[in-house]
VEXTI-94725 format. One record per residue (C-alpha): residue number from 1; x, z, y. Coordinates in Angstrom, 2 decimals, m for minus. Example, Ala and Ser with C-alpha at 12.3 -4.5 7.8 and 13.67 -1.06 7.14 Angstrom:
// VEXTI-94725
<fifi><nr>1</nr><px>12.30</px><pz>7.80</pz><py>m4.50</py></fifi>
<fifi><nr>2</nr><px>13.67</px><pz>7.14</pz><py>m1.06</py></fifi>
END
This chain:
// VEXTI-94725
<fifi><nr>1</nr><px>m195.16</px><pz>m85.88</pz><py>29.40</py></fifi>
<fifi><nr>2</nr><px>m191.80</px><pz>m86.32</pz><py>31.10</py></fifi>
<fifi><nr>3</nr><px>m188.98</px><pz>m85.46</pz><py>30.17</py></fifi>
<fifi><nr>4</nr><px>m187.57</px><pz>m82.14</pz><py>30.48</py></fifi>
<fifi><nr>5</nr><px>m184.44</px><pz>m80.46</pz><py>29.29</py></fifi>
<fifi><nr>6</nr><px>m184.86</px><pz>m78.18</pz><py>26.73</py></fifi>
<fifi><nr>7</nr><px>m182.62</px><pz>m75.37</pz><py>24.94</py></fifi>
<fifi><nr>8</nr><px>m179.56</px><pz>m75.58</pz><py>23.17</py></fifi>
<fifi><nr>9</nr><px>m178.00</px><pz>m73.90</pz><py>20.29</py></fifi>
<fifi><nr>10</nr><px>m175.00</px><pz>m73.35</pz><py>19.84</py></fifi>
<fifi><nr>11</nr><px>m172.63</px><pz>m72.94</pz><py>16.36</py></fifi>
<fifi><nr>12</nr><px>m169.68</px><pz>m73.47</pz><py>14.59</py></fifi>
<fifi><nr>13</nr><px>m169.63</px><pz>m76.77</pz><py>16.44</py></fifi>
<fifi><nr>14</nr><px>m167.79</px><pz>m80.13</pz><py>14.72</py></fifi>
<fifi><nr>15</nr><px>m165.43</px><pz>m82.50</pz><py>15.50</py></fifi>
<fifi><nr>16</nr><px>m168.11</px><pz>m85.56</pz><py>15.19</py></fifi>
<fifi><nr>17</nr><px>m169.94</px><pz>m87.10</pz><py>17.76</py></fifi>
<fifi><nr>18</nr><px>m173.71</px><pz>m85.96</pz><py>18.68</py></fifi>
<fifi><nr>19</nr><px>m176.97</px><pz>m88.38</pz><py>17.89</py></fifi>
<fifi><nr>20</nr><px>m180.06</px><pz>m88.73</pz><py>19.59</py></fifi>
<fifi><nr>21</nr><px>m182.96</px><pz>m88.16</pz><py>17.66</py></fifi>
<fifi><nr>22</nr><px>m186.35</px><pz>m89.68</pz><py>18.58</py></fifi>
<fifi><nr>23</nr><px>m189.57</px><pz>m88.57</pz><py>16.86</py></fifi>
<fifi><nr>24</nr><px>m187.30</px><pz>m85.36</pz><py>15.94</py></fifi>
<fifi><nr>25</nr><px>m190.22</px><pz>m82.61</pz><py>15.83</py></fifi>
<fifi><nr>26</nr><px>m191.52</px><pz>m84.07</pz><py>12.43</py></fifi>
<fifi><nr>27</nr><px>m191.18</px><pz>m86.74</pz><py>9.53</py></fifi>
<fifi><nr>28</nr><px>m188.28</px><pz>m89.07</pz><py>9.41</py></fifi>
<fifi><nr>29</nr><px>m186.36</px><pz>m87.95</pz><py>12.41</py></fifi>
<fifi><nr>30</nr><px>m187.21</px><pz>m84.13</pz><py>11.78</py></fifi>
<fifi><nr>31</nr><px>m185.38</px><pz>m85.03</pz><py>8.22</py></fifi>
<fifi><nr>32</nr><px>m182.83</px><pz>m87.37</pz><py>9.96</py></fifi>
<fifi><nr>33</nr><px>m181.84</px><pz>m83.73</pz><py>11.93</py></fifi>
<fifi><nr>34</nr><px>m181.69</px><pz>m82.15</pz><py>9.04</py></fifi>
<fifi><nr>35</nr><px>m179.81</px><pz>m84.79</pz><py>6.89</py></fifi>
<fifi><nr>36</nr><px>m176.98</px><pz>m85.52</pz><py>9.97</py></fifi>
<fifi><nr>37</nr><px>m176.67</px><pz>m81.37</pz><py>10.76</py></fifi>
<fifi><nr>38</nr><px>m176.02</px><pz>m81.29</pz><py>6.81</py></fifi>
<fifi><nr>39</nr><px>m172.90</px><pz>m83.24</pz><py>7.67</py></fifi>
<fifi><nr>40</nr><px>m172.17</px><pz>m81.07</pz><py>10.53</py></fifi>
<fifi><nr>41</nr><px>m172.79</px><pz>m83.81</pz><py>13.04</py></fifi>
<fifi><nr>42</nr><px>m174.28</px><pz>m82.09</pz><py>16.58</py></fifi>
<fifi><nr>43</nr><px>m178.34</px><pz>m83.34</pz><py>17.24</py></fifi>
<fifi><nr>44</nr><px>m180.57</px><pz>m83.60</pz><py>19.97</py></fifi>
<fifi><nr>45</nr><px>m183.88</px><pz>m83.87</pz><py>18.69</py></fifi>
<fifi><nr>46</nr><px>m186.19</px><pz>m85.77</pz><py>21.15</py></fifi>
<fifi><nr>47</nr><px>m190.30</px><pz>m86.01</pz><py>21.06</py></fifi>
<fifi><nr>48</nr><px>m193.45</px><pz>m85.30</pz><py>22.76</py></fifi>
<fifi><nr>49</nr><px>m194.10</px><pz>m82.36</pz><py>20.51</py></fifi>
<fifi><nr>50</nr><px>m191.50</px><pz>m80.03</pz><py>22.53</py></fifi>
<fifi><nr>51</nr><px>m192.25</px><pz>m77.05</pz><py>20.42</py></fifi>
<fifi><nr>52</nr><px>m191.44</px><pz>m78.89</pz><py>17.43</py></fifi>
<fifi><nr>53</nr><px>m188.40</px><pz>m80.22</pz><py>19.09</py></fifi>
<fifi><nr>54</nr><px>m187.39</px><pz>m77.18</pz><py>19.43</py></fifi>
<fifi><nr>55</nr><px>m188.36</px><pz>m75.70</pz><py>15.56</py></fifi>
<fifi><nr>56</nr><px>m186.07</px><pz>m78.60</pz><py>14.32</py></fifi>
<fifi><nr>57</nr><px>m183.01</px><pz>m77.94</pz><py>17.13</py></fifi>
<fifi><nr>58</nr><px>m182.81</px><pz>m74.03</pz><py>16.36</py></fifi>
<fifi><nr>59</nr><px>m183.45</px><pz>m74.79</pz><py>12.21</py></fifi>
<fifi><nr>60</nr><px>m180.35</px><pz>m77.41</pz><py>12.17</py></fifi>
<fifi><nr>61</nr><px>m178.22</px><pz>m74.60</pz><py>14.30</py></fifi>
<fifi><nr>62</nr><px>m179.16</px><pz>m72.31</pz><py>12.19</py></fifi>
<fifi><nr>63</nr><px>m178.53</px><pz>m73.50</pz><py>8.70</py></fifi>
<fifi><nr>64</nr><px>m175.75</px><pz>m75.69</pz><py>9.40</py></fifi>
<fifi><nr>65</nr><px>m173.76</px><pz>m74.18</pz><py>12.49</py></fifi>
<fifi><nr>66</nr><px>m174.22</px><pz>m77.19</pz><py>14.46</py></fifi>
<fifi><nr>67</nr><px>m174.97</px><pz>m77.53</pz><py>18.35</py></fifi>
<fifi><nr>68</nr><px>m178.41</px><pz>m78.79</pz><py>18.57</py></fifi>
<fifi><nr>69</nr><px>m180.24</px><pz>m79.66</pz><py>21.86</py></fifi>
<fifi><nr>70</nr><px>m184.04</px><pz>m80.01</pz><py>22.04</py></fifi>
<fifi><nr>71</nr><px>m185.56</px><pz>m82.31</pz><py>24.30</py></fifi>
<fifi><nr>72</nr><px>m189.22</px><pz>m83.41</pz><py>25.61</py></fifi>
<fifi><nr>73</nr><px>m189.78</px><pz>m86.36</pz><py>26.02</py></fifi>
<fifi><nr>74</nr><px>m191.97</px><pz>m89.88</pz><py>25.97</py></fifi>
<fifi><nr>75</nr><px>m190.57</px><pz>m92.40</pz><py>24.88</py></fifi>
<fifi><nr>76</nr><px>m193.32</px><pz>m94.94</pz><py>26.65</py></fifi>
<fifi><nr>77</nr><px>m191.95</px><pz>m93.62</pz><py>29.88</py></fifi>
<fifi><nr>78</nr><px>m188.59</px><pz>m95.25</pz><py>31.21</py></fifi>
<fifi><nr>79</nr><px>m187.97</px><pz>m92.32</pz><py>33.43</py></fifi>
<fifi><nr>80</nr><px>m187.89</px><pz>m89.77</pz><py>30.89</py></fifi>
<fifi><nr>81</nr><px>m185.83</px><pz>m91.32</pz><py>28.95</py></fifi>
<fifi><nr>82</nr><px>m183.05</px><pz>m91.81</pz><py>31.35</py></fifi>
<fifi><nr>83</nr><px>m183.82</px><pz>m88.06</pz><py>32.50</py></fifi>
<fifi><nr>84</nr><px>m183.68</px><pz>m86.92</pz><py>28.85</py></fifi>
<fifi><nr>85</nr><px>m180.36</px><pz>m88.91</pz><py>28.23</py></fifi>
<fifi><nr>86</nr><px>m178.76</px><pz>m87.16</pz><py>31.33</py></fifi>
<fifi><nr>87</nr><px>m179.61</px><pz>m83.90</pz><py>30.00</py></fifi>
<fifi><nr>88</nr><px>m178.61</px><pz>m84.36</pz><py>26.67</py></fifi>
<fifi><nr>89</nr><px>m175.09</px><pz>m85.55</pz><py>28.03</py></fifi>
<fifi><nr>90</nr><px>m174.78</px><pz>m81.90</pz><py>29.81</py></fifi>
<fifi><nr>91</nr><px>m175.84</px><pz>m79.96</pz><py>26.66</py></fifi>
<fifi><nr>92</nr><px>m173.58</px><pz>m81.73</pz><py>23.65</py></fifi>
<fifi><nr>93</nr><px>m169.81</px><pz>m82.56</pz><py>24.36</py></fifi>
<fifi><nr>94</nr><px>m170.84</px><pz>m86.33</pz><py>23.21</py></fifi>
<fifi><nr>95</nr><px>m173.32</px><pz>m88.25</pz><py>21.66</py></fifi>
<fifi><nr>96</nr><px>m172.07</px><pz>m91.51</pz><py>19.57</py></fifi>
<fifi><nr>97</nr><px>m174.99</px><pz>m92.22</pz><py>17.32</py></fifi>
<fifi><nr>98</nr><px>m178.77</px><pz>m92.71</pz><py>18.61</py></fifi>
<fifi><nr>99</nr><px>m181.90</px><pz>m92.75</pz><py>15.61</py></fifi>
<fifi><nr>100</nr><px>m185.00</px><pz>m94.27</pz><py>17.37</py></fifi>
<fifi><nr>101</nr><px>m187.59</px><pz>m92.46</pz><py>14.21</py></fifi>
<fifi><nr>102</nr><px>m190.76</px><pz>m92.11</pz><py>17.55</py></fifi>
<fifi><nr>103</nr><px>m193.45</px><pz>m94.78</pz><py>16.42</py></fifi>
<fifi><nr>104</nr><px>m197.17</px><pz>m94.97</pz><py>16.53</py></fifi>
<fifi><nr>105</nr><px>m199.37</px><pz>m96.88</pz><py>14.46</py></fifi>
<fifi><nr>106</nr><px>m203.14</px><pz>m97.47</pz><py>15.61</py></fifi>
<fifi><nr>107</nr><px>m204.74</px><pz>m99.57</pz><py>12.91</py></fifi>
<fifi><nr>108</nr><px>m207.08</px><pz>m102.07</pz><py>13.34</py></fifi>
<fifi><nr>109</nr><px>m207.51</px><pz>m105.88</pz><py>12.60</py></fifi>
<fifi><nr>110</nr><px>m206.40</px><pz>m108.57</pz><py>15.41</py></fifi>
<fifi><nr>111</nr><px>m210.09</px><pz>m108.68</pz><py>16.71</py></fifi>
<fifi><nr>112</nr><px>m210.07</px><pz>m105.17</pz><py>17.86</py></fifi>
<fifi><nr>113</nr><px>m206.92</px><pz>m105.48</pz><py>20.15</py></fifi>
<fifi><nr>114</nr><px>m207.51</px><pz>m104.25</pz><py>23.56</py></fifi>
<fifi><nr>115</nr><px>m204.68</px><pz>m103.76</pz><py>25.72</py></fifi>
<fifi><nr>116</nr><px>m204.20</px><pz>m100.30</pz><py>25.66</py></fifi>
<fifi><nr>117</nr><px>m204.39</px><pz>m100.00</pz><py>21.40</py></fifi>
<fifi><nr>118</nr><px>m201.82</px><pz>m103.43</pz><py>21.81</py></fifi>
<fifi><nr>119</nr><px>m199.03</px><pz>m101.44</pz><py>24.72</py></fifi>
<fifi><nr>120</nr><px>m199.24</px><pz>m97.93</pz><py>23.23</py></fifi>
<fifi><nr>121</nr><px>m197.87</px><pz>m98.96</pz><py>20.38</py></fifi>
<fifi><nr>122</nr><px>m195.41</px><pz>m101.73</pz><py>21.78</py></fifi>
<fifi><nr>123</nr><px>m194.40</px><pz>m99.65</pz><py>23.93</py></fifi>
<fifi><nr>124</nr><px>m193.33</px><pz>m96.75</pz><py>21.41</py></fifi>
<fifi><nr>125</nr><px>m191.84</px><pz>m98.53</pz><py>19.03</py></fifi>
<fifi><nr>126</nr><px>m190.58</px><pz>m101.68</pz><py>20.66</py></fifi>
<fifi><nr>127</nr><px>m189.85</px><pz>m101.60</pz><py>24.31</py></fifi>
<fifi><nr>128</nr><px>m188.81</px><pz>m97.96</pz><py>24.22</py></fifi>
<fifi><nr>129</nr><px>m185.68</px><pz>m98.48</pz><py>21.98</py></fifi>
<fifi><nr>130</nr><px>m184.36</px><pz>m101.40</pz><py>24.29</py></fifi>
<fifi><nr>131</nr><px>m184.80</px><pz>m98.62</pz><py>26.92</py></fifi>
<fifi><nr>132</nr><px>m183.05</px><pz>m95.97</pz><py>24.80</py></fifi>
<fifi><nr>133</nr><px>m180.11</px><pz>m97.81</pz><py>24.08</py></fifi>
<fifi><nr>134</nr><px>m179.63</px><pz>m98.72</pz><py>27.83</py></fifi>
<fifi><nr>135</nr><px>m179.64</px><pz>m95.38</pz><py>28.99</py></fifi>
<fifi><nr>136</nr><px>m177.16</px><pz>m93.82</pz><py>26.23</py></fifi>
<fifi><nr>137</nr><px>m174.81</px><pz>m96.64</pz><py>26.61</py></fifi>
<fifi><nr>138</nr><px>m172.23</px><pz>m95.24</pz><py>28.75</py></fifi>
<fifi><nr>139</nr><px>m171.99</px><pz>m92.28</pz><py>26.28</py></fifi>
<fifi><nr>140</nr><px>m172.25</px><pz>m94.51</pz><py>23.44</py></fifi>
<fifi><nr>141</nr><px>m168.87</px><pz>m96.56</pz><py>24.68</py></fifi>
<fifi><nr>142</nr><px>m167.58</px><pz>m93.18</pz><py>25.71</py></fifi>
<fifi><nr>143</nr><px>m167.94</px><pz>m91.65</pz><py>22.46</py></fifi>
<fifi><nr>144</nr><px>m164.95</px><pz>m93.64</pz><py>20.62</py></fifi>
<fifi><nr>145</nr><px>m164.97</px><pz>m95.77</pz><py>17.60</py></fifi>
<fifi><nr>146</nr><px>m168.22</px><pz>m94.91</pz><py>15.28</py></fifi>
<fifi><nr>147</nr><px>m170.72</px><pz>m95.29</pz><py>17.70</py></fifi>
<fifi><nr>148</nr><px>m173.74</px><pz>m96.75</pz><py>16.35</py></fifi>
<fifi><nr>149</nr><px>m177.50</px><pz>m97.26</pz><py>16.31</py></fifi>
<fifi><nr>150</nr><px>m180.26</px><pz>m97.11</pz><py>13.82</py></fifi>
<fifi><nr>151</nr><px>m183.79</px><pz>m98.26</pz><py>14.56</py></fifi>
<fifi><nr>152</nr><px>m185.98</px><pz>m97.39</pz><py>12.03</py></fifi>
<fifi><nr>153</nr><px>m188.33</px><pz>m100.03</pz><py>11.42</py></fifi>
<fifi><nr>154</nr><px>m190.33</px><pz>m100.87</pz><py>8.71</py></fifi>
<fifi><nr>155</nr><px>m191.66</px><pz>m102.86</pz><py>5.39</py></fifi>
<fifi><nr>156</nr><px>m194.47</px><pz>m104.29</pz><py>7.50</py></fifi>
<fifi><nr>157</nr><px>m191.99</px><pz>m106.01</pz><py>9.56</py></fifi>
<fifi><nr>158</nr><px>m191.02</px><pz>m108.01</pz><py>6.19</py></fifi>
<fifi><nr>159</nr><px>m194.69</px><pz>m108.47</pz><py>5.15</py></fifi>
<fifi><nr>160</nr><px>m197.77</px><pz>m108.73</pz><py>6.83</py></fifi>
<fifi><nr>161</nr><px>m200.84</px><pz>m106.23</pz><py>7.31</py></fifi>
<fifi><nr>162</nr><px>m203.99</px><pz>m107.92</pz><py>8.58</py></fifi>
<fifi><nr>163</nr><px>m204.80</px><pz>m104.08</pz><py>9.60</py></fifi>
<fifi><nr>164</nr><px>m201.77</px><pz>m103.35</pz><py>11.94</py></fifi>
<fifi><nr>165</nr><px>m201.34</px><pz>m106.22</pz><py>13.69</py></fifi>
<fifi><nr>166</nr><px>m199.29</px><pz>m104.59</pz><py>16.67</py></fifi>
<fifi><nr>167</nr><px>m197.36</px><pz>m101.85</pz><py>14.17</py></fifi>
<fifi><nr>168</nr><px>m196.31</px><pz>m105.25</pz><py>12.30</py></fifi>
<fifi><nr>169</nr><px>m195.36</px><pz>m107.15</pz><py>15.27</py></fifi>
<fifi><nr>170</nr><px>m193.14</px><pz>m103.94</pz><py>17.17</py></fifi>
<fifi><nr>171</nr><px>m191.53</px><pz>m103.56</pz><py>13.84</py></fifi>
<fifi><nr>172</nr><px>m190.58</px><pz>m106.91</pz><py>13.45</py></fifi>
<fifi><nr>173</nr><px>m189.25</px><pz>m106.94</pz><py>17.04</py></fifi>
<fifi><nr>174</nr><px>m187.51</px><pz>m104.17</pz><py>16.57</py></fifi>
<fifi><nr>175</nr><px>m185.39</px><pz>m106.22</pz><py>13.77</py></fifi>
<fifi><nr>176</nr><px>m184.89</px><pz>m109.22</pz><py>16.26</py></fifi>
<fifi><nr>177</nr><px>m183.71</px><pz>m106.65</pz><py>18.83</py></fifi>
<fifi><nr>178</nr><px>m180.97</px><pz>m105.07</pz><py>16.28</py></fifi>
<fifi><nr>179</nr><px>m179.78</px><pz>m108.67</pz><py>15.80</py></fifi>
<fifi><nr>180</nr><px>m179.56</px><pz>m109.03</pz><py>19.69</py></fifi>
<fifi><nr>181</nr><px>m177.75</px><pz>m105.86</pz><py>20.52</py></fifi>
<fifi><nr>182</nr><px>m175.37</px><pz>m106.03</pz><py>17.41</py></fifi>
<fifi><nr>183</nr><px>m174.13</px><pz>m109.60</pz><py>19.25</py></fifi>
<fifi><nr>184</nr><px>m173.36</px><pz>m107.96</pz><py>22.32</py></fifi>
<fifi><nr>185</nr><px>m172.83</px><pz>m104.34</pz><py>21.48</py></fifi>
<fifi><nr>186</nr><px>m170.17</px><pz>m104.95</pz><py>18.57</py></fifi>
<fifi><nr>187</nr><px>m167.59</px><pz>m106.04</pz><py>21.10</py></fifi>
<fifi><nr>188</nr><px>m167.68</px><pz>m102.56</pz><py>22.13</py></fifi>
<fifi><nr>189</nr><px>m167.32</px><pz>m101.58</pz><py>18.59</py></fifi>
<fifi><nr>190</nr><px>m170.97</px><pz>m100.05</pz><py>18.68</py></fifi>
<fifi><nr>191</nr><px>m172.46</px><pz>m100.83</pz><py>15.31</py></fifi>
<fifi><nr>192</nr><px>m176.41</px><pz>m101.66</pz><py>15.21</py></fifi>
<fifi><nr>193</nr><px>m178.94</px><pz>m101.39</pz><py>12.50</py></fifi>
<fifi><nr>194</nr><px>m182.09</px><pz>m100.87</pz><py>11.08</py></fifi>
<fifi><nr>195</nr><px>m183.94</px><pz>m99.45</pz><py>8.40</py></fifi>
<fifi><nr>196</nr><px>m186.87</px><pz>m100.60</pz><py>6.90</py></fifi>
<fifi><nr>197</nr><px>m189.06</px><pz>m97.61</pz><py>5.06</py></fifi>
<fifi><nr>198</nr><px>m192.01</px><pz>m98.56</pz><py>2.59</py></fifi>
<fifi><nr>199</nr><px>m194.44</px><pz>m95.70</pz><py>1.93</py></fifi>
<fifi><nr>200</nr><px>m193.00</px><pz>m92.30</pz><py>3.36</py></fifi>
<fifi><nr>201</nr><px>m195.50</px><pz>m88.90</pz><py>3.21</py></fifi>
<fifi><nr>202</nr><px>m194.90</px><pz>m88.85</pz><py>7.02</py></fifi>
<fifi><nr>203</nr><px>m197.37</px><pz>m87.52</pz><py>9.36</py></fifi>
<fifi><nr>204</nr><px>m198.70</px><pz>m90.74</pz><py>10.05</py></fifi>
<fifi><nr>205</nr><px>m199.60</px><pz>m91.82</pz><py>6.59</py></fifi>
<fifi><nr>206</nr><px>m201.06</px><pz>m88.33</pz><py>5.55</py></fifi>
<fifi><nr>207</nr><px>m204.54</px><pz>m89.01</pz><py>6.02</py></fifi>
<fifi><nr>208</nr><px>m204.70</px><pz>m91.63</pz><py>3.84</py></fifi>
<fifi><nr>209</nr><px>m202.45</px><pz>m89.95</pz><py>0.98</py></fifi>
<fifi><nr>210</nr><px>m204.65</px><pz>m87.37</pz><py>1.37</py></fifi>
<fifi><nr>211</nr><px>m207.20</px><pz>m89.04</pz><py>m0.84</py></fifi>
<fifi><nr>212</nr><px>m206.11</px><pz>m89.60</pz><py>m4.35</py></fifi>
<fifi><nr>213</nr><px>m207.47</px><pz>m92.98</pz><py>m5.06</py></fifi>
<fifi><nr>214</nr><px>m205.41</px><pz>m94.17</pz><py>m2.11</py></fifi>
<fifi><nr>215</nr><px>m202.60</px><pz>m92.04</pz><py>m3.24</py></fifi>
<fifi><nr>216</nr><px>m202.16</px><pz>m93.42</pz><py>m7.00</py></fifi>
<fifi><nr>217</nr><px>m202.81</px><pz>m97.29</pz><py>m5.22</py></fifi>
<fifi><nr>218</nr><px>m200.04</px><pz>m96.84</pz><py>m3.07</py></fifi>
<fifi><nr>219</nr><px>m197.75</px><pz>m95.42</pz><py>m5.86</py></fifi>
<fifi><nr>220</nr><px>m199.21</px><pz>m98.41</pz><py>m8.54</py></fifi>
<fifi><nr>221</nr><px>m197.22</px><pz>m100.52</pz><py>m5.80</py></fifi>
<fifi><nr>222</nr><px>m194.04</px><pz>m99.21</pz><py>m6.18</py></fifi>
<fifi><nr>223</nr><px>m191.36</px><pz>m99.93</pz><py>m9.16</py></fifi>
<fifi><nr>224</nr><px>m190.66</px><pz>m95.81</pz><py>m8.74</py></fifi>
<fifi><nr>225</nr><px>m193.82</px><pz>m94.83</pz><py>m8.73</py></fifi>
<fifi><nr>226</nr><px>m193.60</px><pz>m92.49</pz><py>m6.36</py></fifi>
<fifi><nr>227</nr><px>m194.10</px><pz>m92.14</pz><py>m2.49</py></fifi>
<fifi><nr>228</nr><px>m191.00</px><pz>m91.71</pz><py>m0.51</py></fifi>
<fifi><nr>229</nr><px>m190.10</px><pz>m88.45</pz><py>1.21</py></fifi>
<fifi><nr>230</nr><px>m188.69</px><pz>m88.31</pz><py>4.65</py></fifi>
<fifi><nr>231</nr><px>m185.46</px><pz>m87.20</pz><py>3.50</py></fifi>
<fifi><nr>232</nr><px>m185.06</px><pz>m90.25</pz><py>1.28</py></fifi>
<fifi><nr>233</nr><px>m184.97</px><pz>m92.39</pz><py>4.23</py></fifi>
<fifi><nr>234</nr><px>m182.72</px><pz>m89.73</pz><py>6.21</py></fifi>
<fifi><nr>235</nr><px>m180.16</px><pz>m89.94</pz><py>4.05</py></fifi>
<fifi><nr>236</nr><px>m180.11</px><pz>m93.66</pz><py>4.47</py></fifi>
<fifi><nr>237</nr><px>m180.10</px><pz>m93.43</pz><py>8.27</py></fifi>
<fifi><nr>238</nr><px>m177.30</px><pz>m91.23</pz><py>7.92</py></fifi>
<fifi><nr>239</nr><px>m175.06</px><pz>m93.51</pz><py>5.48</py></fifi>
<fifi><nr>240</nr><px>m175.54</px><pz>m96.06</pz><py>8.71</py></fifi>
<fifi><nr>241</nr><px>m174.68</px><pz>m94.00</pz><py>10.87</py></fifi>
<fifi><nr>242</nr><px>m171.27</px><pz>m92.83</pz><py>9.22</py></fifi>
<fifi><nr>243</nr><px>m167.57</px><pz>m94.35</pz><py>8.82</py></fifi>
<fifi><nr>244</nr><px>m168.84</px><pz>m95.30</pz><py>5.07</py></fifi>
<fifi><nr>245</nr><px>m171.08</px><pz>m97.71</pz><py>6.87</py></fifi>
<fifi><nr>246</nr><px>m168.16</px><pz>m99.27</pz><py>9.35</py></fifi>
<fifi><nr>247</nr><px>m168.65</px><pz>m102.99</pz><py>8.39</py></fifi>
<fifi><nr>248</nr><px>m172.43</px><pz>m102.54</pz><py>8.31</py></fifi>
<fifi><nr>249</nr><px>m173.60</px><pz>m104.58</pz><py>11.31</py></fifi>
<fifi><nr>250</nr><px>m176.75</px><pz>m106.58</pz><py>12.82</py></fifi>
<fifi><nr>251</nr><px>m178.75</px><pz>m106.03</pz><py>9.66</py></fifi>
<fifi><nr>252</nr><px>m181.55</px><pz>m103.88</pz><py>8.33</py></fifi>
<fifi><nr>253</nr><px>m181.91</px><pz>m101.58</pz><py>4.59</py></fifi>
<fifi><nr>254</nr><px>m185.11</px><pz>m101.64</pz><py>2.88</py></fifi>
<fifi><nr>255</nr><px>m185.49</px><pz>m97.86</pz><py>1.42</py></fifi>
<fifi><nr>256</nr><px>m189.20</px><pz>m98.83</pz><py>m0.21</py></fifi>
<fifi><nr>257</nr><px>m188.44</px><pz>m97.39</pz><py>m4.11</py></fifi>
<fifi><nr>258</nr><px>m188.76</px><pz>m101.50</pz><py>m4.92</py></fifi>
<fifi><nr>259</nr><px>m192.06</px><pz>m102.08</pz><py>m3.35</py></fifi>
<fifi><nr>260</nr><px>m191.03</px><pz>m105.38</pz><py>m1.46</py></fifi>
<fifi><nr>261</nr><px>m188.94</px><pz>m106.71</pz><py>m4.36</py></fifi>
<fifi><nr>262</nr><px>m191.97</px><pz>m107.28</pz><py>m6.16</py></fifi>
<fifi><nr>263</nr><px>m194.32</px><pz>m108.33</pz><py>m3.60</py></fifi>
END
């Protein structure tokens, strides 16, 4: 799908700068909307799912008075994002913050790569945020002091999973890429992070919480014995993404309820 510029709502408006949403229409960028609207910051949600891009645009407008834009768009596809960053620019009076939430997972041991399995996921979670950031740059330097940038990437970028060979490896790229554009993006004064989520009831892991056995396994794992939801990682993403955060730089927060601190 390309991109295509979807509606906007309008409200109450705010003085603070707009973010860019990937992976918007559900999970951890649906509650990333949510959590930054809350705050009355301005959002345009971005995803594939375009009805669902639009469900979250026209819920954060409505609840919290915010403008909200809603944008289709894949992420894998260089094009539409530079056509979906030119129409977000026309629908919100500025965008300083960008959350890139769109990833893919594909399991499967090292054995079973093929190349498409290998670049669909690379592509989502890795390549596209290098892509992202290039095309919201001018608006991002425009913007004024606060811009900043939050990959979300994950605990299997920390430690390995003989299952998800490429999900581990885009992850972990995605932390070496934060480190590279918060060397040369700082001098503009545009702060760049990551965040590293452990188990999160997500779309993408609810087939296997699904089963109970798998469920209680995953919780035995964590300290908090619990699974996260996607609004405990929001509300993380947001913290990065706000003044409270201005000396936060070229580093990533593990939100995993303990899971890594014990191994």
């Amino acid at each position: 799908m390309t991109a295509a510029g979807g509606p906007t709502f309008g409200g109450l408006g705010s003085p603070a700068t707009g973010v860019v949403v990937t992976g918007g229409a559900s999970g951890i960028g649906r509650a990333t909307c949510v959590a930054l609207a809350e705050v009355r910051r301005p959002v345009a949600v971005w995803d594939l799912n375009a009805q669902g891009a639009v469900e979250t645009a026209a819920s954060c407008a409505k609840l919290h008075g915010v403008a909200s834009h809603a944008v289709a768009v894949d992420v894998a596809d260089r094009a539409a994002i530079e056509a979906a960053a030119a129409a977000t620019a026309s629908a919100l009076p500025s965008v300083g913050g960008l959350v890139h939430a769109a990833g893919v997972g594909m399991p499967g041991p090292v054995d079973d790569l093929d190349e498409l399995s290998w670049g669909s996921v690379v592509d989502v979670n890795l390549r596209a945020a290098g892509f992202l950031v290039r095309a919201l740059l001018p608006a991002l330097r425009a913007s004024g002091p606060g811009a900043a940038v939050v990959s979300i990437s994950s605990v299997e970028a920390l430690v390995g999973h003989g299952a998800l060979p490429a999900y581990c490896a885009s992850k972990a790229g995605l932390l070496g890429l934060t480190r590279s554009m918060a060397h040369s993006l700082g001098f503009d004064g545009i702060r760049v992070n990551a965040v590293c989520p452990g188990a999160v009831d997500t779309p993408m892991l609810a087939p296997l919480l699904a089963t109970p056995a798998a469920r209680r396994a995953i919780e035995q794992r964590v300290p908090l014995g619990r699974v996260a939801e996607p609004a405990d990682i929001a509300r993380a993403v947001r913290f990065l993404l706000s003044d409270e955060a201005a000396y936060v730089h070229g580093t990533y927060l593990v939100v995993d309820g303990g899971m890594t601190a014990v191994g």
